[in-house]
C-alpha angles and dihedrals in degrees: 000000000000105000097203117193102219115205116168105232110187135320107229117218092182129026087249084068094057110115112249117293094251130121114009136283143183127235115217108193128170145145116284120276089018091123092261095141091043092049090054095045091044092046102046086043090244123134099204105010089121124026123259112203139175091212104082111221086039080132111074106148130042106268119202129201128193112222095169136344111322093343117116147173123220125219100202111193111263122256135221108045114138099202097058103101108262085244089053092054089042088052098056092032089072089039093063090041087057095046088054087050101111102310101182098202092052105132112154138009131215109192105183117216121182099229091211081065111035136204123326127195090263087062096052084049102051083047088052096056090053091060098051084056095053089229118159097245138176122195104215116211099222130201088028084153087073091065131066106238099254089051090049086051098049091044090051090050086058102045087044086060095049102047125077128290102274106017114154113223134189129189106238135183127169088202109058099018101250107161094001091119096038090057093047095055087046090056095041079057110045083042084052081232120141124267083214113122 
């Protein structure tokens, strides 16, 4: 299996602050408190690369995170979290749009979704971005060890129902590992890194 070798590189606060557009990299998005932060660090085999926080919005820059040379995985701020001050959404709000803005080494994209809670409109939208970009994308249903299985696989018959035509999912869990070694391989391949050990 892919041994990354996860290094932080820089959290960018403007799009002036991004690293240089070479090599590839994969987004991960999702709603706040859908396990986003515990997906990266599970599927790049890192404990505290990004930070897990009980406190949704805790992300408010794009993080990026070096797994090989020039490969990368990106940590977007969450959306959806009331609480955060409206200025503070519109603000990273621009930020992401920027970010989306023709970045040339763009090759995957994770969007997190806890399955208890489905998909929102902001999901579909951010879905929806990744089709008009024409970006390989899964969308990872995360938290699936909260659910009995027969409730995880009647909530992910409705989600399938609800997200659009085409969309790739996988079962995750942080927890008890589901998935884990599924996303890995998906991001060794979308990096063009090898899946050796």
């Amino acid at each position: 299996m892919q041994a990354f070798k996860p290094v932080f590189i820089k959290g960018a606060a403007r799009p002036n602050d991004f690293p240089a557009d070479l090599g590839r990299e994969v987004a991960v998005a999702g709603r706040s408190n859908s396990g986003k932060s515990s997906a990266i660090n599970a599927a790049v085999g890192a404990r505290k690369l990004a930070r897990v926080s009980k406190t949704p919005g805790r992300t408010q820059m794009i993080n990026f995170f070096e797994l090989a040379e020039q490969r990368r995985i990106v940590d977007l701020p969450g959306y959806g979290f009331a609480r955060v001050p409206l200025a503070m959404r519109e603000q990273w709000r621009e930020l992401v749009d920027a970010y989306f803005d023709g970045r040339e080494s763009l090759a995957g994209m994770i969007v997190t979704v806890d399955i208890r809670r489905g998909l929102s409109e902001l999901d579909l939208a951010m879905l929806a971005l990744a089709q008009g970009l024409d970006v390989s994308t899964v969308l990872l249903l995360t938290k699936v060890d909260k659910l009995s299985r027969g409730a995880g696989a009647a909530r992910l018959r409705q989600i399938e129902r609800e997200a659009p035509q085409g969309t790739d999912f996988t079962m995750f869990s942080a927890v008890n590992r589901t998935g884990v070694d599924e996303v890995r391989m998906r991001l060794a391949g979308w990096l063009g890194v090898g899946a050796g050990s």
